[in-house]
N, C-alpha and C positions, 0 to 999 in steps of 0.2 A: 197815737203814733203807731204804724204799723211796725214788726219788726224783721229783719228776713229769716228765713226758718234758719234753725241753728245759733243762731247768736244770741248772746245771752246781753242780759240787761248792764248798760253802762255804767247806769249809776249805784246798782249794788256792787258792790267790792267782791272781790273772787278769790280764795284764800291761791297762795303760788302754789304751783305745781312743781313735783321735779323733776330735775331733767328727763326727757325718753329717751327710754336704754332697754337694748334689744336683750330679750329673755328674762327681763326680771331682774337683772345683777343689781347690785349696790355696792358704789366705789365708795372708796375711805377718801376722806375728805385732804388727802395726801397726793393724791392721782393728779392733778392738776401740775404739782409740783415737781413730779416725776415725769409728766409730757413734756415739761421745760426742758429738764434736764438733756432729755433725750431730743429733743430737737436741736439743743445747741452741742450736743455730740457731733450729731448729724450734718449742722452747718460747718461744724471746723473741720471735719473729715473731709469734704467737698473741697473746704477752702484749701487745705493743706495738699490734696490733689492736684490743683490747677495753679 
């Protein structure tokens, strides 16, 4: 079976990768939990406007 250039083979296992993040940074495994927070800031600020 031919394969198309670049792609790697199906049946061997790929170990994960992590996320891509511009410059090299590494977030704490807390960042997630703090985008929450700040989104539903964000939502009742809006709501509380209109």
């Amino acid at each position: 079976m031919v394969q198309a250039p670049g792609r790697a083979n199906s049946s061997s296992p790929s170990p994960p990768h992590p996320p891509v993040l511009l410059m090299g940074e590494h977030l704490s495994p807390i960042t997630p939990v703090a985008a929450l927070a700040v989104l539903l800031c964000v939502v009742s600020t809006q709501r509380a406007r209109t």
